[in-house]
C-alpha positions as CSV (number, residue, x, y, z in Angstrom):
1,X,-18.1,-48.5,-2.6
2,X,-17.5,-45.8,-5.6
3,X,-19.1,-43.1,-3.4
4,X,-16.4,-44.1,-0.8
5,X,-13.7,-44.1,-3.2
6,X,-15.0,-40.7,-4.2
7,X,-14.8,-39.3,-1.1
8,X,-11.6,-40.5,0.0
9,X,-10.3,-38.8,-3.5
10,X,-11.6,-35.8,-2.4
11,X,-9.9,-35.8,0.9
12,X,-6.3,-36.8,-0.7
13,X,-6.7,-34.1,-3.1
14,X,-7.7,-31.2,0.0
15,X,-4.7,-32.6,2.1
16,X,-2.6,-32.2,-1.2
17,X,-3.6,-28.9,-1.4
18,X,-3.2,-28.2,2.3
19,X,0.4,-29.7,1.9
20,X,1.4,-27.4,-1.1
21,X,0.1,-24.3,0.7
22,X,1.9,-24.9,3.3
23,X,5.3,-25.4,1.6
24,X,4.3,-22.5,-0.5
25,X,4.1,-20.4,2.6
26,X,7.1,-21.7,4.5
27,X,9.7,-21.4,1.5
28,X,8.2,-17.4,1.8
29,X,8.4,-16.9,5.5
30,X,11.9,-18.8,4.9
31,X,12.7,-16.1,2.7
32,X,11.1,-13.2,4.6
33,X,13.0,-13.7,7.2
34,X,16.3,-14.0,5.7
35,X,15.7,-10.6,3.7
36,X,14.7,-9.2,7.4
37,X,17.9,-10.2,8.7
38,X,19.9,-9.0,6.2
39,X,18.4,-5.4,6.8
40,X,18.4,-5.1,10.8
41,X,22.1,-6.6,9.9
42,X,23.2,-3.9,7.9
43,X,21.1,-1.0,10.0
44,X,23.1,-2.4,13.2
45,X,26.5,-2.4,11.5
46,X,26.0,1.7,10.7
47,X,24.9,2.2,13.9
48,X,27.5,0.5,16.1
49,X,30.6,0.8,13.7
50,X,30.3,3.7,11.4
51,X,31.6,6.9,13.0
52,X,29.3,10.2,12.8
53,X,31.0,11.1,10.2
54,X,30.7,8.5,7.8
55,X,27.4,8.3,8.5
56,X,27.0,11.9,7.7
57,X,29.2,11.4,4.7
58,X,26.7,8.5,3.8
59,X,23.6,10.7,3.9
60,X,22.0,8.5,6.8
61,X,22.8,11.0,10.1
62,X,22.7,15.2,10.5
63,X,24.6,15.6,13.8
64,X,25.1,19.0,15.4
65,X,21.8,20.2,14.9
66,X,18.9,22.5,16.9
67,X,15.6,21.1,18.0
68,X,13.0,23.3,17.6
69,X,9.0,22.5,18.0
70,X,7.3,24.4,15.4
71,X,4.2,26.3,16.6
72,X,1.9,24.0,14.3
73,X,1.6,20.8,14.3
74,X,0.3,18.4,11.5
75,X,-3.5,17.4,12.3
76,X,-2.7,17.0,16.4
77,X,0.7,15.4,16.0
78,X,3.4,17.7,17.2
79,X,6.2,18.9,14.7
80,X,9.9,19.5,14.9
81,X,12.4,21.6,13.3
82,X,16.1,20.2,12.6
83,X,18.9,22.9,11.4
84,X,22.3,23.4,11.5
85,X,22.9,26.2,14.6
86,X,24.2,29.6,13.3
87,X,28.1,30.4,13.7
88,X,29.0,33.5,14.6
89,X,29.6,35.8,11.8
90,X,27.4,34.3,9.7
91,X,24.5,36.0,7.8
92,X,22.5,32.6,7.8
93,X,22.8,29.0,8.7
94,X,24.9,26.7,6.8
95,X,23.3,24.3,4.2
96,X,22.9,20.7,4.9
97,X,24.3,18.5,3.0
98,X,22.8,18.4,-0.3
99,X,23.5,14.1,-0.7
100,X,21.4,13.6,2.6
101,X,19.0,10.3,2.4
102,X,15.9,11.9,4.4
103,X,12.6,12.4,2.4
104,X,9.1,13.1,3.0
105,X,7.8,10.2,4.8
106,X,10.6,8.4,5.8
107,X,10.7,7.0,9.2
108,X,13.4,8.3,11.7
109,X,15.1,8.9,14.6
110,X,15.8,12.1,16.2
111,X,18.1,11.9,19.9
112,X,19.5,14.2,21.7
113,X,23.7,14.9,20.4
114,X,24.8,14.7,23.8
115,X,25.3,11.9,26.4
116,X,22.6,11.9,29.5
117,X,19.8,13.8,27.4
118,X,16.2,13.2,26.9
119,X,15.2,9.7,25.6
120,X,15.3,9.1,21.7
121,X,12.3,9.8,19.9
122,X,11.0,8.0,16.2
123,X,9.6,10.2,14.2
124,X,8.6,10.5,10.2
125,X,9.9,13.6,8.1
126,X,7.3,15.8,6.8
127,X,10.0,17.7,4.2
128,X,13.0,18.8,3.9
129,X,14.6,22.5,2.6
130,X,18.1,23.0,2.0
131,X,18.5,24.9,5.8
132,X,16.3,22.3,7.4
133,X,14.2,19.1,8.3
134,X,11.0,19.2,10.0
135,X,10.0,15.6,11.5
136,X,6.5,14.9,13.0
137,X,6.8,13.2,16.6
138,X,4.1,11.3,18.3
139,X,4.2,12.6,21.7
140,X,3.9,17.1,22.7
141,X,6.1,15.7,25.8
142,X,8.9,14.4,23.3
143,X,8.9,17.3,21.2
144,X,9.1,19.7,24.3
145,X,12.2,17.7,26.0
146,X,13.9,17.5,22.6
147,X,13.5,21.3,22.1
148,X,15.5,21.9,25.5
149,X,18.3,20.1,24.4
150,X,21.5,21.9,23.4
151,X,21.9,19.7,20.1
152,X,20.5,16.7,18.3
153,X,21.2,14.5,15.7
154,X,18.5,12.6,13.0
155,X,19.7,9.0,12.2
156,X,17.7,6.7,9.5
157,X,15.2,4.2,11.0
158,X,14.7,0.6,10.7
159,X,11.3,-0.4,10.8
160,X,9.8,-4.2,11.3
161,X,6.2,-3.0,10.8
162,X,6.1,-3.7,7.1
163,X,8.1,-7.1,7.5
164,X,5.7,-8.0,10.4
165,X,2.7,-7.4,8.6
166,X,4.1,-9.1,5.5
167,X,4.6,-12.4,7.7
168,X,0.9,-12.3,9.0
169,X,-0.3,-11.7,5.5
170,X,1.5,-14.8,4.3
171,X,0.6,-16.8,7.7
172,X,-3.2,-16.3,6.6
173,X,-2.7,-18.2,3.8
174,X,-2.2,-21.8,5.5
175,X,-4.0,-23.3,8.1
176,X,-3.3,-23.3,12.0
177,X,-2.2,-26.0,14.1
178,X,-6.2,-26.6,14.6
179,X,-6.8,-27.5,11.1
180,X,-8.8,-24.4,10.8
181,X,-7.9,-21.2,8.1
182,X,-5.8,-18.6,9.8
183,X,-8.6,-16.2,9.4
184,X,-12.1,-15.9,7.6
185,X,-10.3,-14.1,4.4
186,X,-7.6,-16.6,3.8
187,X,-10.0,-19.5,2.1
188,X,-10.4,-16.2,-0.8
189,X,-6.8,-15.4,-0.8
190,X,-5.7,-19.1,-1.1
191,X,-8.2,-19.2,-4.5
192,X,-6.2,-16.7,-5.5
193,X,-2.8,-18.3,-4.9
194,X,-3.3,-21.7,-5.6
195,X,-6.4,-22.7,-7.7
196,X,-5.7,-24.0,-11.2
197,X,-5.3,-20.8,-13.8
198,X,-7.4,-21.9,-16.2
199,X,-10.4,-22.1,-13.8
200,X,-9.4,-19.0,-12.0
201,X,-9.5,-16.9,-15.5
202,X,-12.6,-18.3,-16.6
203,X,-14.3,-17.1,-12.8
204,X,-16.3,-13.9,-12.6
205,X,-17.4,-12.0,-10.0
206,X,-19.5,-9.0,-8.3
207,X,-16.9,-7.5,-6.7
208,X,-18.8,-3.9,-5.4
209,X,-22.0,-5.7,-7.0
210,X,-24.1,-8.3,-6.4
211,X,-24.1,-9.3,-9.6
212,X,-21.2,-9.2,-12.3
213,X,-21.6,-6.5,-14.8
214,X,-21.4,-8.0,-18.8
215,X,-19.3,-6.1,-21.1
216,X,-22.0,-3.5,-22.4
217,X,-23.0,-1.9,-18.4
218,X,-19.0,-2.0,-17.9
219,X,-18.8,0.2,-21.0
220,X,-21.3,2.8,-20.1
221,X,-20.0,2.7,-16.7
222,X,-16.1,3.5,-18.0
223,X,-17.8,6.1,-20.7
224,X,-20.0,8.0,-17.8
225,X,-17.3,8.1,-15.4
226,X,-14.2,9.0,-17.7
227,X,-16.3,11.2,-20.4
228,X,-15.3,8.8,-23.4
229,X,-11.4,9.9,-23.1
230,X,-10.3,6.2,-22.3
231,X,-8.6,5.0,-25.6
232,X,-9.6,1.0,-27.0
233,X,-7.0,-1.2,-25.1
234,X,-7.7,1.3,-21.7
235,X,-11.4,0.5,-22.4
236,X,-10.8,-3.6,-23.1
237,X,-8.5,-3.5,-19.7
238,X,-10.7,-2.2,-17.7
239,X,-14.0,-4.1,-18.9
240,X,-11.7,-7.3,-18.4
241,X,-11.2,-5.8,-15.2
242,X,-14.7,-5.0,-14.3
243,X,-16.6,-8.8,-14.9
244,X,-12.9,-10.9,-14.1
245,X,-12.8,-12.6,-11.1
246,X,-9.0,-12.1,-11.2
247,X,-7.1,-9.5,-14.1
248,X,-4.0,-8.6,-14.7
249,X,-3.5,-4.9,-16.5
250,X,0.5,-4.7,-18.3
251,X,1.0,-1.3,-19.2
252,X,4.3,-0.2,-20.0
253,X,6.0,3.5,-19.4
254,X,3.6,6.6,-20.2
255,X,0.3,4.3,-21.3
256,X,-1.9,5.5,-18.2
257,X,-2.2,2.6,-16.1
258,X,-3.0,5.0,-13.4
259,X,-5.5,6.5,-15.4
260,X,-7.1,3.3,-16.6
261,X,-7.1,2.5,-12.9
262,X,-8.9,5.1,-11.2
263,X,-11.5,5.1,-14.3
264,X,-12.5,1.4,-13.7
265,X,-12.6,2.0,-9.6
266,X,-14.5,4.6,-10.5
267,X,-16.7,3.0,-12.8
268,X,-17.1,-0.1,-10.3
269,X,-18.2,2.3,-7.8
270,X,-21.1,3.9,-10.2
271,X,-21.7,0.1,-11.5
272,X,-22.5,0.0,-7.5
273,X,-24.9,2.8,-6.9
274,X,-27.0,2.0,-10.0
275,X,-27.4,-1.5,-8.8
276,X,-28.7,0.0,-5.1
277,X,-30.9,2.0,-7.1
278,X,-33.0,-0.3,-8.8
279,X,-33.5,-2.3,-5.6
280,X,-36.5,-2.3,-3.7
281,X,-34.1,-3.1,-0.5
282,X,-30.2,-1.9,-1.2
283,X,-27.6,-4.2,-0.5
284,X,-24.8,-2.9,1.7
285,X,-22.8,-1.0,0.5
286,X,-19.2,-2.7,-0.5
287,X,-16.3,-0.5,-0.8
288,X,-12.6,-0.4,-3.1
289,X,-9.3,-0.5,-1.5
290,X,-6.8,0.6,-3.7
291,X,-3.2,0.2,-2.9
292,X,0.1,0.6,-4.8
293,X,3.7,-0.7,-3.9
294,X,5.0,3.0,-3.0
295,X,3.4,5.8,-1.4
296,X,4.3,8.5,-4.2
297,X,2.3,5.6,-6.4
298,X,-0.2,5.2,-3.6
299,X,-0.6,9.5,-4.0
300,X,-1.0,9.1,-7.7
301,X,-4.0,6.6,-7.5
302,X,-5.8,9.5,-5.4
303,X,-4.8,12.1,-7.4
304,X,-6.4,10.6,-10.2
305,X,-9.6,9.4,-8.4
306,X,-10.3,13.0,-7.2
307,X,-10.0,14.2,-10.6
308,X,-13.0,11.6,-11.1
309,X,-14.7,13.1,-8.2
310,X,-14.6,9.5,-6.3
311,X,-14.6,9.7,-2.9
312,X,-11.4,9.0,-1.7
313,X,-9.6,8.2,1.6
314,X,-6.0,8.2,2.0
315,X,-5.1,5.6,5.1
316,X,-1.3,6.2,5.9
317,X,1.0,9.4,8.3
318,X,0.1,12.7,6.7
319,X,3.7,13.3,6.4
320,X,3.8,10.3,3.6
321,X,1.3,12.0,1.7
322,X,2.0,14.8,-1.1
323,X,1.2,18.4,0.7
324,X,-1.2,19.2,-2.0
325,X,-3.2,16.0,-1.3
326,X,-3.0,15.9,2.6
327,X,-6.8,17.3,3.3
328,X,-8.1,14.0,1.8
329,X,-5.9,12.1,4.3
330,X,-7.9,10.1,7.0
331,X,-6.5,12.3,9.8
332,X,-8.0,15.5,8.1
333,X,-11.1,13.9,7.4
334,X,-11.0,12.7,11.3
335,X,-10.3,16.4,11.7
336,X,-13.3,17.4,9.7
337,X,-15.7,15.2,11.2
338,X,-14.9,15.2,14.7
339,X,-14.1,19.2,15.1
340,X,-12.4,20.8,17.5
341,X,-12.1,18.6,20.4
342,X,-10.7,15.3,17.6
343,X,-6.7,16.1,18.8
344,X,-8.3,16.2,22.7
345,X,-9.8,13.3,22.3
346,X,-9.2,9.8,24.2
347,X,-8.0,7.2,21.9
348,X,-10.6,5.1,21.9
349,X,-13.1,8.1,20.6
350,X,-10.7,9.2,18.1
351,X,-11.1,5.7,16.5
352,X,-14.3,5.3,16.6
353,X,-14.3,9.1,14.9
354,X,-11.8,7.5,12.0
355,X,-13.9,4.5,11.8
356,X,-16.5,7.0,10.6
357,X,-14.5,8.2,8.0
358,X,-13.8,5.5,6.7
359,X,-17.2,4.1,5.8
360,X,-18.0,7.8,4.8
361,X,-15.7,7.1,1.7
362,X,-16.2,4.4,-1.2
363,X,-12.6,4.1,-2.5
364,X,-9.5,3.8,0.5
365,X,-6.2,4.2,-1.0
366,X,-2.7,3.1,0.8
367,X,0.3,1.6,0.2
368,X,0.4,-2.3,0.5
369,X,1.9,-2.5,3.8
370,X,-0.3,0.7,5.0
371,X,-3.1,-1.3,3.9
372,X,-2.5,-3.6,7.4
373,X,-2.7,-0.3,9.4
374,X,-4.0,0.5,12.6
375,X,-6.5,2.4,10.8
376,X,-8.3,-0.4,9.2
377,X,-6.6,-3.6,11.5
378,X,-10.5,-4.6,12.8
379,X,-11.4,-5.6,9.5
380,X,-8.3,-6.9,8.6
381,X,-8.6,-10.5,8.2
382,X,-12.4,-10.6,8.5
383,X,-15.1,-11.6,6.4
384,X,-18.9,-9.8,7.2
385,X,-21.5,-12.1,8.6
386,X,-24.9,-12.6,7.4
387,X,-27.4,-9.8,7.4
388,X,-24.2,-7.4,9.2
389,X,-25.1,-3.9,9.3
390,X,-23.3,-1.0,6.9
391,X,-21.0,-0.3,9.9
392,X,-18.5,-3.0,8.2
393,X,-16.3,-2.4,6.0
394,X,-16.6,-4.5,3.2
395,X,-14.5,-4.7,0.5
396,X,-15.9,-6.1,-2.5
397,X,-12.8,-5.0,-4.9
398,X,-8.7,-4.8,-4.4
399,X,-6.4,-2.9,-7.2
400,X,-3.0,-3.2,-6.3
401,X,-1.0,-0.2,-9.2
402,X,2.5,-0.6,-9.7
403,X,2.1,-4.4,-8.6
404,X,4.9,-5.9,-10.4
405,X,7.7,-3.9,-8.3
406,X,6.0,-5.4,-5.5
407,X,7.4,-8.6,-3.2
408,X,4.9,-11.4,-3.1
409,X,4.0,-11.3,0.8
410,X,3.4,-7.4,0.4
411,X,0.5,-7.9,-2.2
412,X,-1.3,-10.2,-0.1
413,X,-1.5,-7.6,2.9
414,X,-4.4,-6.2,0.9
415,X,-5.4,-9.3,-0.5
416,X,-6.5,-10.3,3.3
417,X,-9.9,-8.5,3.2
418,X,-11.3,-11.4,1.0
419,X,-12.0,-9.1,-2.2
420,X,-14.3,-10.9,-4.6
421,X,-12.6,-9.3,-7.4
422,X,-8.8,-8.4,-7.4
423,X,-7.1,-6.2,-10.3
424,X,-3.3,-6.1,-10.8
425,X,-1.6,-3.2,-12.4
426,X,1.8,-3.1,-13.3
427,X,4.8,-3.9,-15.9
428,X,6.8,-6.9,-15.2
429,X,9.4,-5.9,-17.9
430,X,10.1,-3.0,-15.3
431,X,12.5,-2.6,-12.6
432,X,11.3,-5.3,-10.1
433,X,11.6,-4.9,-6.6
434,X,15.0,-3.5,-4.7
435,X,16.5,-6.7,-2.6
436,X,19.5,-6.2,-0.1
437,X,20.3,-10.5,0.2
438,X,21.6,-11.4,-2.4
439,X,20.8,-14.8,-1.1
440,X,16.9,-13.9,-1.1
441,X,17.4,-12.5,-4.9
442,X,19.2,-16.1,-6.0
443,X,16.3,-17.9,-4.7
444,X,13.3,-15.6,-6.0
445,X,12.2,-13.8,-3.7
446,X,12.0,-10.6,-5.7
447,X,9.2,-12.0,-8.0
448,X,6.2,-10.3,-7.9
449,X,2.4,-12.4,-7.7
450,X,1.9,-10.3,-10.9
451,X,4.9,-11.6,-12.8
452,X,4.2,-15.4,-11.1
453,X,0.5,-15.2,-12.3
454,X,1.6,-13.5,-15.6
455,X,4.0,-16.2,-16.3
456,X,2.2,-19.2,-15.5
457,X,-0.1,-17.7,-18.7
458,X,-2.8,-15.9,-16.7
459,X,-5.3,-13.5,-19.3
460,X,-3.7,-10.3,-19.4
461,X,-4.6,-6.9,-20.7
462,X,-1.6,-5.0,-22.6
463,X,-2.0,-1.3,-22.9
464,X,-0.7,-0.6,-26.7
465,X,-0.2,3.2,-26.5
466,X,2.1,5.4,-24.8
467,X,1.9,9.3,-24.5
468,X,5.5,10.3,-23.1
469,X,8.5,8.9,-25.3
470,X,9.7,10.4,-28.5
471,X,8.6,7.8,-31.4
472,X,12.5,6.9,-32.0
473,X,12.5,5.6,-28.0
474,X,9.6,4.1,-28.1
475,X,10.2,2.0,-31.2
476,X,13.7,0.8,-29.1
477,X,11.5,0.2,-25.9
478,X,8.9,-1.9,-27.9
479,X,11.3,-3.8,-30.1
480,X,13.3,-4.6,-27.1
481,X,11.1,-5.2,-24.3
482,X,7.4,-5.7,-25.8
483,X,8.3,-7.8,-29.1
484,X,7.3,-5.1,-31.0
């Protein structure tokens, strides 16, 4: 009889759980949605109502421009030249407007400026100068027609991938209609999410080890890795970091979060290789995926792991990615790998190539949303199966960097591999994220997992030191933001 009443505790408590997951995830795809709305809404209206223009005026559209395919492309994907046509009389072309929107990796439209013209094409801009815009298209065959056009125009881009992929990030975290998780990943993210914080502090983990490190091996790790020039509170994050099961790393303006970062992904991964060593049969090997909220964050997490020598993939378009940084880029190490006949290639061998790549490197860096990318979608949602061989990509650890400007569903994009140890960088007493409804804002929406977690009274590590202010500003800051 107790042993019944037990068990029929047990089950009221896993439906309550069930239950709260799922309100948890609806009020978020509610939300979602609404924000979603709101910005196909406002794309639409500039579209249909504004005239060229405004839209000009606005920065969002260059009309009256010349297509031109440039002779090289960017690692097989053909490129195009936007510029304002030469008048006569004049020495050079004129300048374009110096307000316009369009920056390196922003995703666009380029059409031809005349009615009855060559199909539109999307396309992401690689950079900009002050005479012209050169886009990266998908297809030779839409570059070529475009180029035979008499004029174009470039027009600002909605996309739905990142809203999609934030929906089937959320999704994962509640059951199906079956009664069964969304996908093999989702029973770790839910722990995450939803188990009681004091438990969830108190758990450690492996993460890219079998076994979790104590303080002292986390130490020498950090010391090897960074050459001792980690400061105290860098040192304490990072350890925390290293043997938590979940952490939380608050490090306000010009305290090297980035740098603290990279050092304990770095140390994780040498934490890894000793552990391999010393075993008569290695484990296989588990990998970091480090993401950030932007891609100009997303560039400053591999920045900082090259200059640790870690090897580092950058998943994401080329064209989103810093020039200087571009050869570590998945397409160039695709490139590198597969040689000369890589851009020839059929699809399904130039996967296959980047699937290479991938498990060449142990750290993958992208932004949250790239972090759902084709590149690394057949592992997305997936846990590896006993005794799997080292051709799955595993991974053991996710840092998220800049985490607090970051929506909730946008985190758990990366959180869907099933990490068994998760690290979250950021500042909540920064700028949160940027929301157009101000509906969505009322209700929350903007709050990132780091600011929910920190809140609710989660462990967190506070980075005490800052390297950029003048003491008189930093003395305001800390007063006013950091209670001294």
């Amino acid at each position: 009889m107790l042993l019944h009443a037990k068990g029929r505790g047990r089950a009221a408590k896993y439906h309550e759980r069930r239950d709260a997951e799922q309100k948890y995830a609806t009020r978020l795809l509610g939300l979602l949605t609404h924000e979603r709305k709101e910005e196909e809404r406002v794309a639409k209206e500039r579209l249909e109502k504004w005239s060229d223009k405004r839209l000009e005026d606005a920065g969002l559209s260059l009309t009256g421009v010349r297509c031109a395919r440039l002779p090289r492309g960017l690692y097989g994907r053909p490129v195009v030249r936007l510029e304002k046509p030469r008048r006569r009389g004049e020495r050079a072309p004129p300048l374009l407007p110096r307000h316009h929107r369009f920056g390196s990796g922003d995703l666009c439209i380029v059409a031809p400026g005349t009615m009855g013209g060559c199909g539109a094409a999307e396309g992401t801009i690689l950079k900009t100068g002050p005479r012209h815009v050169d886009v990266v298209l998908s297809s030779a065959q839409q570059a070529d027609a475009l180029a035979r056009e008499p004029s174009a125009r470039l027009d600002q881009c909605f996309s739905a991938v990142s809203y999609d992929r934030m929906r089937a990030a959320v999704e994962a975290l509640t059951p199906n209609a079956r009664g069964r998780d969304a996908d093999d990943a989702s029973a770790e993210l839910r722990k995450v999410l939803t188990r009681d914080d004091a438990v969830l502090a108190a758990e450690r983990a492996g993460g890219l080890t079998r076994r979790c490190p104590n303080d002292a091996a986390a130490r020498r790790a950090l010391h090897d890795v960074s050459g001792g020039e980690l400061v105290d509170a860098q040192v304490r994050a990072a350890v925390a970091a290293l043997t938590a099961r979940v952490s939380l790393i608050q490090g306000p303006p010009g305290t090297g979060k980035t740098r603290t970062a990279a050092a304990l992904l770095a140390a994780a991964v040498a934490l890894r290789d000793r552990e391999s060593k010393s075993r008569l049969r290695p484990e296989k090997r588990r990998r970091a995926l480090a993401c950030a909220v932007s891609n100009v964050a997303a560039d400053n997490l591999l920045e900082a792991l090259l200059r640790l020598n870690v090897s580092a993939v950058r998943v994401g378009h080329p064209a989103a990615t810093r020039e200087e940084l571009r050869n570590h880029t998945l397409d160039a190490w695709a490139l590198r790998l597969g040689g000369d006949d890589y851009a020839r290639a059929r699809p399904d061998a130039r996967d296959e190539v980047r699937r290479r790549a991938l498990l060449d490197a142990d750290v993958v860096v992208a932004s949250c949303v790239g972090a759902g990318s084709d590149a690394l979608a057949p592992w997305l949602g997936l846990a590896p199966r006993p005794g799997q061989s080292e051709d799955f990509l595993d991974f053991g650890l996710v840092l998220v960097d800049e985490a607090a400007q970051a929506v909730e569903p946008s985190t758990y994009i990366p959180l869907r591999y099933g990490p068994k140890r998760v690290v979250l960088v950021g500042d909540p007493a920064q700028l949160a994220a940027t929301l157009l409804s101000p509906a969505t804002e009322r209700a929350g929406y903007g709050q990132s997992l780091f600011e929910r977690l920190w809140r609710g009274g989660h462990p967190t590590s506070l980075l005490r030191t800052q390297y950029r202010m003048q003491r008189d500003l930093c003395d305001l800051v800390s007063r006013r933001f950091y209670s001294g």
